[in-house]
Residue, then its C-alpha position, 0 to 999 in steps of 0.5 A: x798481071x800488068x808487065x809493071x808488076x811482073x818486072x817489079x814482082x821478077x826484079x824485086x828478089x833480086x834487088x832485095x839481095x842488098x837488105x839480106x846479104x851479108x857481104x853488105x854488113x861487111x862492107x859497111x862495118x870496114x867503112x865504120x858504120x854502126x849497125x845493120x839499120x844504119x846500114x841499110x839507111x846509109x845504103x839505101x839513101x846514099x844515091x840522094x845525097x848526103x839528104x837529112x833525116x825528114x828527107x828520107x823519112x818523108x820518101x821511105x815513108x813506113x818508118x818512124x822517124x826516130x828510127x831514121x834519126x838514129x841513122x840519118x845524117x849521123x851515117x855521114x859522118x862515116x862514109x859518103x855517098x859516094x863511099x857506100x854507093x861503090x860499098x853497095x856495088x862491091x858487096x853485091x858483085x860478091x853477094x850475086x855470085x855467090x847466090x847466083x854462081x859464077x856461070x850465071x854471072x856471066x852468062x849472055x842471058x845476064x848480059x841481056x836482061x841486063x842491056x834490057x832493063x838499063x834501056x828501061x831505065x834511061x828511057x824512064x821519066x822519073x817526074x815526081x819520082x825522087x828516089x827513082x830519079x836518084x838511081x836513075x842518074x847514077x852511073x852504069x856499072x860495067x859488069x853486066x850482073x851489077x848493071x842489071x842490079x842497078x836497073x833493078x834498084x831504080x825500078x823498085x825505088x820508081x815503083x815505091x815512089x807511085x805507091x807513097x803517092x797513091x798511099x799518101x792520096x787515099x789518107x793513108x798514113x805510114x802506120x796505117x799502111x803497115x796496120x793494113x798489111x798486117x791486116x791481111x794476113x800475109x805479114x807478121x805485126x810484130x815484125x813490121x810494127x818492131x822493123x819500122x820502129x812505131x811503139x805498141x801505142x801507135x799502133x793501137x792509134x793507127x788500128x782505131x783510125x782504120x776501125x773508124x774507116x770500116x777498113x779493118x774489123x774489131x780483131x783487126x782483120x781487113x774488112x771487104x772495105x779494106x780489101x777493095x782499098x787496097x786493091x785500088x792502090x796496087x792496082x793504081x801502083x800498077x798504072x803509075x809504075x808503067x812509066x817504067x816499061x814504056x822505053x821496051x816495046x812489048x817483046x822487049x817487056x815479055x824477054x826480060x821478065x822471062x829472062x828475070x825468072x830464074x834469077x828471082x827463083x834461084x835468089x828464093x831457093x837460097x833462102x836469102x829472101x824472106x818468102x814475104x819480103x821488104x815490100x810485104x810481097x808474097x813469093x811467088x808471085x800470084x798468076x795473071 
């Protein structure tokens, strides 16, 4: 496993306490915003701005675009940017304690991985990475754990950006990447197909295209094709996400990984995040 990955593999749950907790729901419903999707839409996109319905669907890239549009802008008419980028913080500062406890909180290993993954991300070029960038050029927070989740939220988001790309090159559409991962065996269809929103004849399209390709077979599992496609793509993910570790030398890499562990095993062990989460990432994650 390249430290890209294991940092991204490490960072992930811990990132993802934002799409499950509860205390966001309640942070974002005060502010008026409608739903769970408008939620995670608003939160998510908040740190590019007050950006338009193509815009985020263009860089979140698996959902449907009538599904954004039913967030975005109208988000913005609730709370600002701004407004749900401090929303996010206080939902998480909550969220981390309870997950993690009070004495991980504020414990020194926190305070490091925290000093570690913020230099990972100052010293990160985010060129050709507009979600990545956009987290990027937020302020530090002052508590260590939310200091650290922010870092953690720039490393995911650096990381998806280098996979849309690498998607988007090998002629992978949204749909097709969901199909794909379905295919596998490690993601339930319903589940991604009803999430991101495509309709059952989308889906139908997006299988017979990949058919057409030899990269699923006719009971819609991932053909050896497929499977070395997709193994090209992470493994490509894996090289444009080293940007992201190249600002720690490679003891600094080892100690936060190290230091992320526990925390991402302790966030697993709540049962917050689903086993197989937002990225489609089985936990844990494979040795290597």
């Amino acid at each position: 496993m390249s430290r890209a990955r294991a940092l991204w593999q490490y960072g992930e749950p811990v990132n993802a306490v934002i799409y499950y907790a509860p205390e966001v729901r309640a942070v974002t419903d005060d502010l008026g915003l409608k739903g769970g999707w408008m939620s995670y839409f608003g939160c998510r996109a908040a740190p590019l701005g007050a950006a338009n319905t193509s815009v985020v669907a263009a860089l979140f890239h698996v959902f449907h675009p009538g599904m954004v549009a039913r967030a975005i802008p109208d988000v913005w008419n609730y709370a600002t940017p701004a407004a749900l980028i401090e929303a996010r913080l206080v939902a998480m500062d909550s969220a981390l304690r309870r997950v993690l406890g009070d004495d991980v909180v504020s414990s020194p290993s926190v305070a490091r991985a925290a000093e570690l993954a913020a230099a990972a991300v100052a010293g990160c070029d985010m060129a050709g990475r507009p979600l990545g960038a956009a987290n990027q050029r937020l302020d530090e927070p002052v508590p260590p754990h939310l200091r650290l989740w922010q870092a953690l939220t720039t490393v995911r988001e650096h990381r998806g950006d280098g996979h849309v790309h690498r998607l988007v090159d090998a002629g992978i559409a949204p749909t097709e990447a969901l199909v794909l991962q379905a295919a596998t065996g490690r993601s339930p269809e319903d589940g991604l197909r009803a999430n991101r929103g495509w309709s059952d004849g989308e889906w139908s399209a997006a299988a017979a295209a990949l058919a057409g390709r030899g990269l699923v077979d006719e009971r819609m599992e991932i053909t050896p094709k497929g499977s070395e496609l997709r193994h090209v793509i992470e493994d490509d993910t894996d090289r444009l996400a080293a940007p992201i570790v190249a600002g720690l030398r490679d003891d600094e890499a080892d100690e936060l990984i190290g230091l992320l562990r526990p925390l991402a095993q302790a966030v697993m062990a709540s049962n917050l995040v689903p086993v197989h989460n937002n990225m489609g990432v089985p936990w844990p994650p494979a040795p290597g």
